[in-house]
N, C-alpha and C positions, 0 to 999 in steps of 0.2 A: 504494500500500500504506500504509494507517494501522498502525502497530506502534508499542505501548508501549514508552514508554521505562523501559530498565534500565537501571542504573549498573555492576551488576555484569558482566553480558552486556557491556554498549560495551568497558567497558577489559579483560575478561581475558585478552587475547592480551600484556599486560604480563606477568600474571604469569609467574613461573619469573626473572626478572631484579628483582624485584623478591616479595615476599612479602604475604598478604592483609592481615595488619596494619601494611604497611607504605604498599600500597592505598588502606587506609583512611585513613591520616595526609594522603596528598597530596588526598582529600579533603574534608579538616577546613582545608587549608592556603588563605592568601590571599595571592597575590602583586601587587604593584603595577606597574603598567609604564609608563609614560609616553610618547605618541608611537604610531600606528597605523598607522606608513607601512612602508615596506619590511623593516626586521627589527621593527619592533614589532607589526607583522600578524603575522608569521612566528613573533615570542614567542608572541604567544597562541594559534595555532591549533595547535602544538607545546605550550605545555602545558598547554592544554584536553584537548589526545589522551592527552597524558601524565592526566589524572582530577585535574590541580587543580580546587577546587571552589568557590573564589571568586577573583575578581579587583578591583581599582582601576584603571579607566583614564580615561585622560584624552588629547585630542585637538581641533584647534579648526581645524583643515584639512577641507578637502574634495579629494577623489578628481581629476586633473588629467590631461590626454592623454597627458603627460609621465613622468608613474608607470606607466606601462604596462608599460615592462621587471622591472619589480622587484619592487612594490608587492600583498601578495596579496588584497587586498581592490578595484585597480584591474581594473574589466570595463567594458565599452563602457556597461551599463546601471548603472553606480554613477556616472559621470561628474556631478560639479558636486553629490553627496550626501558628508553630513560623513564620514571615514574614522570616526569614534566611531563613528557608529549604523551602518554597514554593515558593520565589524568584530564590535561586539556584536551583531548579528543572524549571521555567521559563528558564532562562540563557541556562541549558543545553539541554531544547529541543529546542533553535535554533541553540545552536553550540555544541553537545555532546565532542567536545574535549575540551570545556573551563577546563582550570587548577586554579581550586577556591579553598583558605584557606580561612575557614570558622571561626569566631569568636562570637560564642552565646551567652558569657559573655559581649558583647561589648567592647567597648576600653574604655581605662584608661592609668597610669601610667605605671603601670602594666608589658605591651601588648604591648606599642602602638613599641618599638621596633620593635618587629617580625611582627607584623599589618604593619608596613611601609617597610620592609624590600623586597629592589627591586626594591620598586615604583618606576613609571616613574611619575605620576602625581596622588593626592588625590583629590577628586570629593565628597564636603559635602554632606550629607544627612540626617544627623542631626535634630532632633525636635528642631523647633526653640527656647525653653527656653532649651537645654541642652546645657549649657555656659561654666561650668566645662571641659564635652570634647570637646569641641568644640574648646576651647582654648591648652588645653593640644595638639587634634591635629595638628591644626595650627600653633601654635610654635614650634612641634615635626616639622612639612614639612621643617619651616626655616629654624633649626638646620642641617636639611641634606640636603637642597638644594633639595627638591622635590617644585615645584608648586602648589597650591593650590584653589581650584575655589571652591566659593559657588553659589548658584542661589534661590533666595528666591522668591518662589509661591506669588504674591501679588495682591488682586484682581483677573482680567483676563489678567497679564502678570507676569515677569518675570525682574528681577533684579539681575543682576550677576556683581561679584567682585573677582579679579582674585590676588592673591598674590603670586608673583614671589621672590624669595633668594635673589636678588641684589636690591629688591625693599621696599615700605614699609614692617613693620611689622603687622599683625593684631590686637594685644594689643594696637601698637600706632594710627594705623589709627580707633580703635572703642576705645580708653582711655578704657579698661579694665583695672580691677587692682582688687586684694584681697578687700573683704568689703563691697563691691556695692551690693544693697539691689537689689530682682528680679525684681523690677520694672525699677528700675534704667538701670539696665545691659540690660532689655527688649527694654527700650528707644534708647538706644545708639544703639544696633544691628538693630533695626527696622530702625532709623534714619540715621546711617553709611552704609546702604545697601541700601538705597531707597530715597538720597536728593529731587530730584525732586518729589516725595509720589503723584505721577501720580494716584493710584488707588483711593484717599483719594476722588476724587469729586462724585462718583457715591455708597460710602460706603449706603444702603438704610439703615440701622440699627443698630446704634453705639452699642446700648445696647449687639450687640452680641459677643465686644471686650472687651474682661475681662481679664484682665495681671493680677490681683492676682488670679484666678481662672486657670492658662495660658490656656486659651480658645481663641480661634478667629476663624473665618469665612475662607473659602475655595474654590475654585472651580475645577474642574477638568482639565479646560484648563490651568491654571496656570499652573499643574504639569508637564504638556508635554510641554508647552513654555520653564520652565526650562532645562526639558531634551533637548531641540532642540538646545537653547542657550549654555550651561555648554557642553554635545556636540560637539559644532564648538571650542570652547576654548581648549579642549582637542587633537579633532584634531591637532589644531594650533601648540601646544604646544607639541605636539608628533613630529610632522611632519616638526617640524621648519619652517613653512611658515605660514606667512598671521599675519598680525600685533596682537597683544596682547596687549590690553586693561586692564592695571595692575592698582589697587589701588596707589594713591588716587583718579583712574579714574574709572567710572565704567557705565553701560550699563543697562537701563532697560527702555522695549518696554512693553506699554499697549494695550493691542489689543482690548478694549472696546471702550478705546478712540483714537484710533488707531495714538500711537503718540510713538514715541522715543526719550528719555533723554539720552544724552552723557553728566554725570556727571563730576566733576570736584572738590575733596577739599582739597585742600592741605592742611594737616596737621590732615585730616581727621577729627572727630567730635572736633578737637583742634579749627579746623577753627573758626572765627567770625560768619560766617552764621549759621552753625552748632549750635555754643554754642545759639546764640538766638531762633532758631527752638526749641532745648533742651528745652531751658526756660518754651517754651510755652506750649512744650507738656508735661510736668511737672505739667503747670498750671491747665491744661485740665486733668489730671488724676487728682489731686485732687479735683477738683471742682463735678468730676465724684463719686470721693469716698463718696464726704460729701452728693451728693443728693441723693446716694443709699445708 
């Protein structure tokens, strides 16, 4: 079946939760996202449905055997094709009019200029130890007053941290800084996105969490929790309605243990809680090191 494409016809099963002129905005709107593997697939194909109507991505990976559980762009026939161009090709066969600048070198310093240039709101998608951009992005959002949401796959739910321009900073609320060894900087981001570490009681396998290896354990439904969550935050955040949940408060629903954490720390990994949790997970990675 050859059928014209309609914008109005694709998305009107939104409306009634959302209004036509408000339709219209999310298709004026450009988000950036960074990263096209497991939840940054799942950002885009979630809010391309949702009628965003431009994107920024960027990705310098290719599709691996290994993404297979998680990954929405991994199929037996994408194997060893960049995640950029099989994701953009996703995107545009549900909205052939999406307007996407494409970034294959990824972002950097560089980039990250023209990479944000426009944005209404940046949507991580980032490999969880890639801390270098991670941070260059996030600071680049503060500097211009763009929004910032991460959502980190954890267990069978989702943990998301929303950083707003008038709000904290992400350096202050995870104490990054120049120096910090990759275990360290692993601790802190895993720690500063996840207080409540809701997924930690049902872990069946420590041995499979390896931060000098940067290996760790996945599931699939994590990555859609994310998109579902990061998602509504975007919306929000376009659409100016419906309360936003800014660091140093933040959100993360396990659907294993079917529970919701409405986090809380001010001052972020500065916090006293924080810093003793830190302690301990410090202690446990090395007690980990010396028995392997």
């Amino acid at each position: 079946m050859n059928q014209r494409f309609d914008y109005g016809e694709a998305f009107q099963r939104t409306l009634g939760w959302i209004t036509p002129e408000e339709q219209a905005r999310l298709r004026r709107a450009r988000v950036a996202i960074a990263g096209m593997g497991g939840v940054g697939g799942a950002h885009l194909l979630t809010l391309t449905r949702l009628g965003i109507g431009a994107f920024c991505l960027s990705d310098f990976d290719v599709f691996e055997l290994h993404n297979m559980n998680r990954q929405a762009g991994a199929r037996m026939d994408t194997l060893g094709r960049p995640k950029l161009e099989v994701m953009a090709e996703a995107g545009l066969n549900i909205n052939p009019e999406l307007e996407l600048r494409r970034y294959p070198e990824g972002v950097d310093a560089t980039n990250v200029d023209a990479f944000l240039d426009g944005v209404d709101v940046y949507v991580d998608g980032l490999d969880f130890f890639a801390f270098e951009a991670r941070r260059t992005l996030f600071n680049a959002c503060r500097e211009r007053g763009i929004p910032a949401v991460t959502a980190a796959p954890l267990g069978m739910g989702s943990a998301v941290l929303t950083f707003i321009p008038d709000g904290m900073a992400f350096d202050d609320y995870f104490q990054f800084r120049e120096g910090l060894s990759t275990d360290e900087l692993s601790l802190r981001f895993m720690m500063g996105l996840a207080p409540a570490m809701l997924q930690m009681g049902y872990l069946a396998d420590p041995a499979q969490v390896d931060l000098a290896a940067q290996k760790g354990p996945s599931t699939p439904m994590a990555c859609e929790l994310c998109a579902g969550m990061a998602g509504t935050e975007v919306l929000k955040l376009i659409l100016g309605r419906g309360r936003v949940v800014a660091a140093p408060r933040g959100l993360h629903f396990d659907a294993y243990r079917g529970r919701l954490a409405h986090t809380w720390r001010p001052g972020g990994n500065r916090n006293p809680l924080q810093r003793l949790l830190l302690a301990v997970a410090r202690r446990r990675l090395a007690a980990a090191a010396r028995s392997g």
